[in-house]
N, CA, C and O atoms as a printed pandas DataFrame, in Angstrom:
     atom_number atom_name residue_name chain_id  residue_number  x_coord  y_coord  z_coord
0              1         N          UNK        A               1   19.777  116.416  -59.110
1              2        CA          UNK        A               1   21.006  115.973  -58.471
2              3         C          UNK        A               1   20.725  114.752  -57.603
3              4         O          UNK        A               1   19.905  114.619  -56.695
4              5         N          UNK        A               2   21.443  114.055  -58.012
5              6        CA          UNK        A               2   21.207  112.568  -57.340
6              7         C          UNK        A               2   21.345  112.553  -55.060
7              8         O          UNK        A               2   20.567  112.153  -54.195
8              9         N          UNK        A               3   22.843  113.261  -55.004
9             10        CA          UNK        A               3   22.611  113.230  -53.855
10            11         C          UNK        A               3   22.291  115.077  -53.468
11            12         O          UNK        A               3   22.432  115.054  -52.245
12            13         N          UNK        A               4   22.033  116.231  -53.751
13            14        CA          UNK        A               4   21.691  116.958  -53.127
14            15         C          UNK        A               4   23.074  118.173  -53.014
15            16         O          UNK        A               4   24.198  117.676  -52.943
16            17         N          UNK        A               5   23.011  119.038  -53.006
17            18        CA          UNK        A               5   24.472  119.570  -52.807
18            19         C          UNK        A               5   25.196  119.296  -51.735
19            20         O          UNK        A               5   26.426  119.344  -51.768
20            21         N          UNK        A               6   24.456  118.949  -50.570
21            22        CA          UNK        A               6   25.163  118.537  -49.447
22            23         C          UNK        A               6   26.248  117.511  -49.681
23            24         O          UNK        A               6   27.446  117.474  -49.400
24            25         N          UNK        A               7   25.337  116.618  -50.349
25            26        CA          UNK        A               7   26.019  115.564  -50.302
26            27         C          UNK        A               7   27.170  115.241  -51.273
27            28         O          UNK        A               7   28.014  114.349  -51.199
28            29         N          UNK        A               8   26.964  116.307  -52.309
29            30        CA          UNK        A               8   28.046  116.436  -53.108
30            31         C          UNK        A               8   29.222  117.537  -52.277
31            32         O          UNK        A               8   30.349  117.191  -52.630
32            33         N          UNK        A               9   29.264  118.339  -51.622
33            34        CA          UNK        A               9   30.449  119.214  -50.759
34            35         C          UNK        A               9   30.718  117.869  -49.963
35            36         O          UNK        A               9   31.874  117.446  -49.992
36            37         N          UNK        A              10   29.759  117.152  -49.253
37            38        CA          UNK        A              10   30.571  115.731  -48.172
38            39         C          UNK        A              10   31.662  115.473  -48.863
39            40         O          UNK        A              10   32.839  115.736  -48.615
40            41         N          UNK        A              11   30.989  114.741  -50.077
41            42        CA          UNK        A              11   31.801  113.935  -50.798
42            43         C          UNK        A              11   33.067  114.457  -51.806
43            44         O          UNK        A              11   33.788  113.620  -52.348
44            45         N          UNK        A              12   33.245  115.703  -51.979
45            46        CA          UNK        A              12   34.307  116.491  -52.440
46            47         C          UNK        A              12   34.794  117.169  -51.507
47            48         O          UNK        A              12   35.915  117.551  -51.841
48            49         N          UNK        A              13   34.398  117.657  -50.076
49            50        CA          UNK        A              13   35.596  117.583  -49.250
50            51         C          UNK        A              13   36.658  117.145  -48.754
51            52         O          UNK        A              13   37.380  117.996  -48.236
52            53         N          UNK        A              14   37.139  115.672  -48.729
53            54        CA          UNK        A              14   38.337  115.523  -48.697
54            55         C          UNK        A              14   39.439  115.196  -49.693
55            56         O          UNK        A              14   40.590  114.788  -49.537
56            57         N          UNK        A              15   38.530  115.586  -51.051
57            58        CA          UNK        A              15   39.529  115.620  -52.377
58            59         C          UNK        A              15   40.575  117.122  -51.940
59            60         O          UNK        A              15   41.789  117.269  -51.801
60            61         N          UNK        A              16   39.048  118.326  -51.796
61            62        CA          UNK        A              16   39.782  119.740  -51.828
62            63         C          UNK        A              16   40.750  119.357  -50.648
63            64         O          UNK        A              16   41.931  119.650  -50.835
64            65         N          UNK        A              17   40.419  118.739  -49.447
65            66        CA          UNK        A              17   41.650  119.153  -48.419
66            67         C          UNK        A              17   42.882  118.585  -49.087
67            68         O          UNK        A              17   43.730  119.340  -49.562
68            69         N          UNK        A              18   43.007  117.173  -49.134
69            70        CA          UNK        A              18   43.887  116.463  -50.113
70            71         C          UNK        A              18   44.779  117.798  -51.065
71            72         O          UNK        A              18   45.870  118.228  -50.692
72            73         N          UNK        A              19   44.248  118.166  -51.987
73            74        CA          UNK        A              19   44.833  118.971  -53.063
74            75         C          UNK        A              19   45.000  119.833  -52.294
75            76         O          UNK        A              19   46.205  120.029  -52.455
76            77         N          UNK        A              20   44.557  120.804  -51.247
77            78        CA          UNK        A              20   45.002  121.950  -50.346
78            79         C          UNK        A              20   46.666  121.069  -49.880
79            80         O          UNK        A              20   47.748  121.309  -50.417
80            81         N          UNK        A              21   46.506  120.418  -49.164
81            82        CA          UNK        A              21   48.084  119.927  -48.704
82            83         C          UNK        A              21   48.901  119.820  -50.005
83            84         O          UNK        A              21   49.792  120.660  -50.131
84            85         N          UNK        A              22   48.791  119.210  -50.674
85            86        CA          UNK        A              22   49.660  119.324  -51.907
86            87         C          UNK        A              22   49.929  120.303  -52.662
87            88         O          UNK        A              22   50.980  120.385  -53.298
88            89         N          UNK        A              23   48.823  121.330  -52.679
89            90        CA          UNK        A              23   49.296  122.761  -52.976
90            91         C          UNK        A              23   50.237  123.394  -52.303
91            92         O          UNK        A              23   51.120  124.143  -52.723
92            93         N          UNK        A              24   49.880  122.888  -50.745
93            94        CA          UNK        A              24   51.120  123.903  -49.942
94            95         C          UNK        A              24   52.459  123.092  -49.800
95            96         O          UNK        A              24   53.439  123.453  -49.148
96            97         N          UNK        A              25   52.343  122.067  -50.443
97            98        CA          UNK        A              25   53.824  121.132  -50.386
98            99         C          UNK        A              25   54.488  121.691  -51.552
99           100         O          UNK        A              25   55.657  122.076  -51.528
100          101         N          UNK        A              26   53.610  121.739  -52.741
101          102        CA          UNK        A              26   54.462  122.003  -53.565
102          103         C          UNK        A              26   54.673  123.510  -54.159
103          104         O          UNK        A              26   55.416  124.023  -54.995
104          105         N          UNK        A              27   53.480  124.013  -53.164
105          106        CA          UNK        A              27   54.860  125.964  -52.812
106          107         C          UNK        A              27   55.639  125.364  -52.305
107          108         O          UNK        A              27   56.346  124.888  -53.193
108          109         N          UNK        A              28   56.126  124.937  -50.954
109          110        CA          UNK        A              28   57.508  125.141  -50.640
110          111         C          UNK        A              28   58.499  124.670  -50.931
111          112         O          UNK        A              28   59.639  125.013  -50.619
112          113         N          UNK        A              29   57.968  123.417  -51.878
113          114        CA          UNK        A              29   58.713  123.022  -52.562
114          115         C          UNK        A              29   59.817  123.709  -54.181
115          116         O          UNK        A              29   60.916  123.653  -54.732
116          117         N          UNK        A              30   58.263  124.379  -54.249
117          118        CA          UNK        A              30   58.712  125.460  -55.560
118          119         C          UNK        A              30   59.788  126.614  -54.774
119          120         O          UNK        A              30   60.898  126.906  -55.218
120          121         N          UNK        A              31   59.242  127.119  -53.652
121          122        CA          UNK        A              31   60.344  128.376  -53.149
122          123         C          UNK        A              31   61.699  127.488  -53.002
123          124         O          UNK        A              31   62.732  127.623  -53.658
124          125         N          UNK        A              32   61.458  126.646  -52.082
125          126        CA          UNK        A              32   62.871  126.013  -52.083
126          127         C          UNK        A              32   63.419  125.909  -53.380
127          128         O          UNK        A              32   63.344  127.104  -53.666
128          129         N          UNK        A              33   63.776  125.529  -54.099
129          130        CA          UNK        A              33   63.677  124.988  -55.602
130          131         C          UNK        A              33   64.362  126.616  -56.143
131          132         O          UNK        A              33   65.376  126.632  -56.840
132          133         N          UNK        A              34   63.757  127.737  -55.777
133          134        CA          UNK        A              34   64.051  128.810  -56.062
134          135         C          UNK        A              34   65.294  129.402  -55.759
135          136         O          UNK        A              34   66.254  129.786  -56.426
136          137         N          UNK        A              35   64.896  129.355  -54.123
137          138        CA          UNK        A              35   66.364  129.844  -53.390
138          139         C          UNK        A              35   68.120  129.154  -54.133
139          140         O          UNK        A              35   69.223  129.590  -54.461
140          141         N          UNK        A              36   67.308  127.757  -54.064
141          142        CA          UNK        A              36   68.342  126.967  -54.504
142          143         C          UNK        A              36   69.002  127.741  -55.828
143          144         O          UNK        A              36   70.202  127.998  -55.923
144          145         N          UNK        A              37   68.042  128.047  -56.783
145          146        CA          UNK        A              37   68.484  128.390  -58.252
146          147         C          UNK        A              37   69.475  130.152  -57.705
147          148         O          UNK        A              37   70.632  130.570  -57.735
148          149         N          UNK        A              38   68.285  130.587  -57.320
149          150        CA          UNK        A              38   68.877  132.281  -56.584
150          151         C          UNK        A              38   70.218  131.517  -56.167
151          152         O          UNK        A              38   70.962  131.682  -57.134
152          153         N          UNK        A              39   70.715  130.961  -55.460
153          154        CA          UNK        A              39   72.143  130.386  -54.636
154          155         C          UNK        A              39   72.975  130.194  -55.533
155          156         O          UNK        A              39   73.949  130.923  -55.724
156          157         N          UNK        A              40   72.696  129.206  -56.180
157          158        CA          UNK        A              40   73.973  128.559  -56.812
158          159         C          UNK        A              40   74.069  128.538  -58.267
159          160         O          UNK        A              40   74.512  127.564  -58.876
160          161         N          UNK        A              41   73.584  129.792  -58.925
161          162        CA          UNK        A              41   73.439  130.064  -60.322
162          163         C          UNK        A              41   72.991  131.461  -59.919
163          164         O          UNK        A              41   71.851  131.698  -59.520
164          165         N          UNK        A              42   73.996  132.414  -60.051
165          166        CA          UNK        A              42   74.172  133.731  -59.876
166          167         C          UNK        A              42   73.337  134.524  -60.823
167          168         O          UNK        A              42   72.534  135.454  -60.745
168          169         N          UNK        A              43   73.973  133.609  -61.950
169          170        CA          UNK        A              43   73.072  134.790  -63.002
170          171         C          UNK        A              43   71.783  134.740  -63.421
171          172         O          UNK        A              43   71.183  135.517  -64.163
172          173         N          UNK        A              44   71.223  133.250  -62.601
173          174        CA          UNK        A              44   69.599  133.493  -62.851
174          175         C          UNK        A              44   68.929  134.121  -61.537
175          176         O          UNK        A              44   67.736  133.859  -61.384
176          177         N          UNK        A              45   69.598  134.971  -60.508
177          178        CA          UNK        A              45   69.558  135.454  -59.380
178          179         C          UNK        A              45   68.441  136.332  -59.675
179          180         O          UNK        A              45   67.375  135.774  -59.414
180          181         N          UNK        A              46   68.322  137.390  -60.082
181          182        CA          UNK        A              46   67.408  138.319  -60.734
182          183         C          UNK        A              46   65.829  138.024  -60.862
183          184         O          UNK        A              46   64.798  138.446  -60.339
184          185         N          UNK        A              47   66.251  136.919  -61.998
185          186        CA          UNK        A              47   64.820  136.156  -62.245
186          187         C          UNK        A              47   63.848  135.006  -61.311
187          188         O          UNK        A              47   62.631  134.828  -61.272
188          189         N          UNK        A              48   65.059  134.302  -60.560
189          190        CA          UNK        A              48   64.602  133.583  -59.010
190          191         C          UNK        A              48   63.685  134.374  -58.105
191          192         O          UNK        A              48   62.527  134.177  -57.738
192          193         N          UNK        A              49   64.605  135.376  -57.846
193          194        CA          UNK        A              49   64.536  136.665  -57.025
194          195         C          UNK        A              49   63.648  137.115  -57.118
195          196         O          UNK        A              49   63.083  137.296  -56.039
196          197         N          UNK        A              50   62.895  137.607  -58.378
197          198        CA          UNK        A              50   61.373  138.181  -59.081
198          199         C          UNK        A              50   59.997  136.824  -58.798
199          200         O          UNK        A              50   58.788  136.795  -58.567
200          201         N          UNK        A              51   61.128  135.859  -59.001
201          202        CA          UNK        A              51   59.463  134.666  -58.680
202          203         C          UNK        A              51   59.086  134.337  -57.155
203          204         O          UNK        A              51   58.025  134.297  -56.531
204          205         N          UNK        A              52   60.583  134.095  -56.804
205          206        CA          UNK        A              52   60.343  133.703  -55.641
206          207         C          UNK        A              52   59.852  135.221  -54.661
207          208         O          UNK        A              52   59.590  134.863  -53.513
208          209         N          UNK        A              53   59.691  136.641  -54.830
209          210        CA          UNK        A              53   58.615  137.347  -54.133
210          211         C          UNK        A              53   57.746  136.938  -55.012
211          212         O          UNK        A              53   57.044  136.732  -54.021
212          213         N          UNK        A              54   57.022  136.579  -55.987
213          214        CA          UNK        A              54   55.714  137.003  -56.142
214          215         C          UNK        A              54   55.119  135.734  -55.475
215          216         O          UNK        A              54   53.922  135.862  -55.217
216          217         N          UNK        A              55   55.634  134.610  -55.154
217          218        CA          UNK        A              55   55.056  132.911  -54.647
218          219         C          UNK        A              55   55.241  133.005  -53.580
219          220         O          UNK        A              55   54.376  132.409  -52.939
220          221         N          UNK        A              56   56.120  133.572  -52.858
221          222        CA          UNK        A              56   56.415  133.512  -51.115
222          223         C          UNK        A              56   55.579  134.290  -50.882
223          224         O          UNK        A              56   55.203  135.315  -51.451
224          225         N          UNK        A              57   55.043  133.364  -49.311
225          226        CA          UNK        A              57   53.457  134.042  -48.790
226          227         C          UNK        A              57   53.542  133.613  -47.144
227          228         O          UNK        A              57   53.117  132.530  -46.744
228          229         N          UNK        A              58   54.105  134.546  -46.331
229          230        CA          UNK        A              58   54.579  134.256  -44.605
230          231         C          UNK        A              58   53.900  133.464  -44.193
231          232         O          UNK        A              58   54.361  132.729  -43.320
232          233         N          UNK        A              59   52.430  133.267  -44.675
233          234        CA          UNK        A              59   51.563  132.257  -43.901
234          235         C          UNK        A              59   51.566  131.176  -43.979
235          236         O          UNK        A              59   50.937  130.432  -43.227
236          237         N          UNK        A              60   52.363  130.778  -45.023
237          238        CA          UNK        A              60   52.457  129.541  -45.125
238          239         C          UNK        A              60   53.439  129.106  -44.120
239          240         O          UNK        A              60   54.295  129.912  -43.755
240          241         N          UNK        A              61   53.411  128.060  -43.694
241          242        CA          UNK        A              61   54.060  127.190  -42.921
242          243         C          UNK        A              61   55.764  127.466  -43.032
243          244         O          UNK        A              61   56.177  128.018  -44.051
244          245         N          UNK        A              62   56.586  127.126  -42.117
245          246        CA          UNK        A              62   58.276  127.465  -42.525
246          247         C          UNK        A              62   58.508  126.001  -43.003
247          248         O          UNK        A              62   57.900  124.988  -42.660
248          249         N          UNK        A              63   59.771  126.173  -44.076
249          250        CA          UNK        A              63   60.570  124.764  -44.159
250          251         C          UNK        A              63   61.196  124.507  -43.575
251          252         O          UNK        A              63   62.115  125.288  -43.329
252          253         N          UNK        A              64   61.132  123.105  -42.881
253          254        CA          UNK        A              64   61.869  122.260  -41.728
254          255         C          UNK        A              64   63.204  122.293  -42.803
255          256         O          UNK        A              64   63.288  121.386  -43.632
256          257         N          UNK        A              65   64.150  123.272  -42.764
257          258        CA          UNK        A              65   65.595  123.145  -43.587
258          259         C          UNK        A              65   66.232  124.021  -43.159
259          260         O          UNK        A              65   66.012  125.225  -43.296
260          261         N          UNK        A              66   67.233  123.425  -42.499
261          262        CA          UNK        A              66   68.839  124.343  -42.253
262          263         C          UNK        A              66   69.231  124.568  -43.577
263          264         O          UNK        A              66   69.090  123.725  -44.463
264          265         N          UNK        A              67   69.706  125.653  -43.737
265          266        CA          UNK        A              67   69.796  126.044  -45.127
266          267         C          UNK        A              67   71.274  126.627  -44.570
267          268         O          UNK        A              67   71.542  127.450  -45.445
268          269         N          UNK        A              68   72.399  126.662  -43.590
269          270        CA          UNK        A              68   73.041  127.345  -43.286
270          271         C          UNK        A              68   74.117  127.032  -44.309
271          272         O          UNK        A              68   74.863  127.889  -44.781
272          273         N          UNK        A              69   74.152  125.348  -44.711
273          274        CA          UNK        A              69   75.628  124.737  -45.342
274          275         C          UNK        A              69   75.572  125.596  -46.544
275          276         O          UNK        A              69   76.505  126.295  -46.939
276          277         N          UNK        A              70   74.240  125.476  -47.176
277          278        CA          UNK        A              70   73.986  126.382  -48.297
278          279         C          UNK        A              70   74.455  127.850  -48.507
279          280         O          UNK        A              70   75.030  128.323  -49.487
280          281         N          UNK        A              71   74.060  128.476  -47.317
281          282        CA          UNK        A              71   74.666  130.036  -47.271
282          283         C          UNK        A              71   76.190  129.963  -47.099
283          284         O          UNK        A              71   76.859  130.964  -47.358
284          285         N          UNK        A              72   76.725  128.925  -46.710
285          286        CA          UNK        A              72   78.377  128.214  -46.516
286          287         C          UNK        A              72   78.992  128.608  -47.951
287          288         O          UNK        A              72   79.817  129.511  -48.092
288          289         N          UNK        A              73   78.607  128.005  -48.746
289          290        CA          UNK        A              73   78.710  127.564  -50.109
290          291         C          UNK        A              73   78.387  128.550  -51.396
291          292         O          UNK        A              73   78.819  128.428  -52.543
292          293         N          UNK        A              74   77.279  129.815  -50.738
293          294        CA          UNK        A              74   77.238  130.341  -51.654
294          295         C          UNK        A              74   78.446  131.734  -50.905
295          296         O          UNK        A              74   78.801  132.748  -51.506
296          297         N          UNK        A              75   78.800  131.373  -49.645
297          298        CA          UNK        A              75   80.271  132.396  -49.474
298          299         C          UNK        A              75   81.261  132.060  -50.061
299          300         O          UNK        A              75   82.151  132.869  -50.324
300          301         N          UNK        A              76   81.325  130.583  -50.447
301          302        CA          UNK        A              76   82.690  130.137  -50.986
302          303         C          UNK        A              76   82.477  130.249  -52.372
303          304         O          UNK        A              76   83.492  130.286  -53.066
304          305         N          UNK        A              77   81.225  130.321  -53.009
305          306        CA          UNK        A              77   81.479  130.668  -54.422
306          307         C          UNK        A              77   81.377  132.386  -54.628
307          308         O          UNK        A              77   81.141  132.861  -55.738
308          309         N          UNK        A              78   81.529  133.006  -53.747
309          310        CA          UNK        A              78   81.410  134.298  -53.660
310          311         C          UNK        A              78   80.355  134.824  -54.356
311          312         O          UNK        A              78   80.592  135.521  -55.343
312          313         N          UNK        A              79   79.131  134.589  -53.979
313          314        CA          UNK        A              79   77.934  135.325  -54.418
314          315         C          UNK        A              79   77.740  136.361  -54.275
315          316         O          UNK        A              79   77.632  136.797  -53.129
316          317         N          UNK        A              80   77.626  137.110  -55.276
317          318        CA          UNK        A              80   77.379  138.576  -54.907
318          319         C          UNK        A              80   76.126  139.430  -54.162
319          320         O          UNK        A              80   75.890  140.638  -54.134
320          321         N          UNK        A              81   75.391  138.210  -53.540
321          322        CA          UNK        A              81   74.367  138.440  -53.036
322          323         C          UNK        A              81   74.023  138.104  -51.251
323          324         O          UNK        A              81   73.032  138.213  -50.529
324          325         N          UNK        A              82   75.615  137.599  -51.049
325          326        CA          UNK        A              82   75.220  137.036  -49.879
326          327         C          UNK        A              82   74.248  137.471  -48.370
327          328         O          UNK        A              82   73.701  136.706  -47.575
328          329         N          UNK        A              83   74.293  138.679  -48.375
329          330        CA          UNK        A              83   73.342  139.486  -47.011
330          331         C          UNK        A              83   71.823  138.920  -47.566
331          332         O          UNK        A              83   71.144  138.066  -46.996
332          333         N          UNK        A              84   71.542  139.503  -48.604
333          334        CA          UNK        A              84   70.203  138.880  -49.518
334          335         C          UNK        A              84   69.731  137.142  -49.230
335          336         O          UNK        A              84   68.696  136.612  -48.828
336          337         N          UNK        A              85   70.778  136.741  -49.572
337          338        CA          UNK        A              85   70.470  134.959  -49.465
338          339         C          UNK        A              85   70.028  134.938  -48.312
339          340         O          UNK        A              85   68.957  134.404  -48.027
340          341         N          UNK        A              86   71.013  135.690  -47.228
341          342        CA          UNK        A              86   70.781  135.003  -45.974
342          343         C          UNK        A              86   69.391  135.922  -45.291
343          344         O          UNK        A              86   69.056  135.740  -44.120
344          345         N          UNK        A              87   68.816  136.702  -46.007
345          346        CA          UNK        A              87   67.450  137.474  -45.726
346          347         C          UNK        A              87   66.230  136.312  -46.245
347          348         O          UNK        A              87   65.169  136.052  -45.677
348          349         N          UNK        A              88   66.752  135.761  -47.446
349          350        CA          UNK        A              88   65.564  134.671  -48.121
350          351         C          UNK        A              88   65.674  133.613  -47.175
351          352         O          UNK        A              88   64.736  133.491  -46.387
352          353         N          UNK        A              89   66.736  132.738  -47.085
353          354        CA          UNK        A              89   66.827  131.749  -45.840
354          355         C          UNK        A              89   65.819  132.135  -44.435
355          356         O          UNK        A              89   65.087  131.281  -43.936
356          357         N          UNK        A              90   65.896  133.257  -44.014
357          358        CA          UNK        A              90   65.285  133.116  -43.351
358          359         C          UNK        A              90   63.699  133.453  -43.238
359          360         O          UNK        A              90   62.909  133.162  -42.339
360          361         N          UNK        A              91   63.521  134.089  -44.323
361          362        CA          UNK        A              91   61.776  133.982  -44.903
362          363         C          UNK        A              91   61.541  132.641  -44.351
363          364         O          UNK        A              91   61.013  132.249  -43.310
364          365         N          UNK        A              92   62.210  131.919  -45.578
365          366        CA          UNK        A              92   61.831  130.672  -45.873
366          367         C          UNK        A              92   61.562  129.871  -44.681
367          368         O          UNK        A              92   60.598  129.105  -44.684
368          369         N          UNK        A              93   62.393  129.986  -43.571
369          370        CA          UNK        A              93   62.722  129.130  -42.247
370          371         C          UNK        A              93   61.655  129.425  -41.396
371          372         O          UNK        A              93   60.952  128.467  -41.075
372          373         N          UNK        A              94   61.325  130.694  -40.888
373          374        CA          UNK        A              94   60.823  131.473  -40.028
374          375         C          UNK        A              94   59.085  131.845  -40.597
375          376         O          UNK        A              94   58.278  132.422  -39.868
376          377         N          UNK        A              95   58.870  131.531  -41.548
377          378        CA          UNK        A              95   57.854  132.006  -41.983
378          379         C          UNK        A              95   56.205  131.131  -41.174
379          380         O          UNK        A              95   55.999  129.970  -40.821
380          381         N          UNK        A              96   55.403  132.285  -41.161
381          382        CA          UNK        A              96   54.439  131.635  -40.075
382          383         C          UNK        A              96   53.025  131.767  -41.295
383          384         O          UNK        A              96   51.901  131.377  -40.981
């Protein structure tokens, strides 16, 4: 090995941190993305619902998102899920 393992972890440590942030951007990006589908497409509610527990993980960081207009909107389209939505909203918000 040319530089040593050391020097290969130096030098691939700030790839992994790099890809660590972008992993956790694009969970919350994916949950968001979810809720959204769970919200405003009823009938893929079920299947949202099933992904978004197995990917939501409290430790991750909360999304900086008022999501309230959203829970607005899924009262006015009368979701049959509304207590639920507004339980995921706040995963999503509150999550540490």
């Amino acid at each position: 090995m040319k530089y040593g393992l050391k020097g290969l972890l130096d030098e691939a440590k700030p790839y992994l941190e790099r890809a660590l942030q972008y992993a956790k951007a694009y969970r919350r990006l994916y949950l968001k993305l979810l809720f959204y589908q769970m919200l405003y497409f009823p009938k893929q509610y079920k299947q949202a619902k099933e992904e978004f527990d197995r990917a939501f993980d409290p430790c991750y960081a909360p999304i900086d998102l008022d999501l309230s207009l959203h829970i607005e909107n899924a009262i006015k389209i009368q979701h049959p899920e509304i207590e639920r939505l507004k339980e995921y909203a706040r995963k999503i918000s509150e999550s540490k």
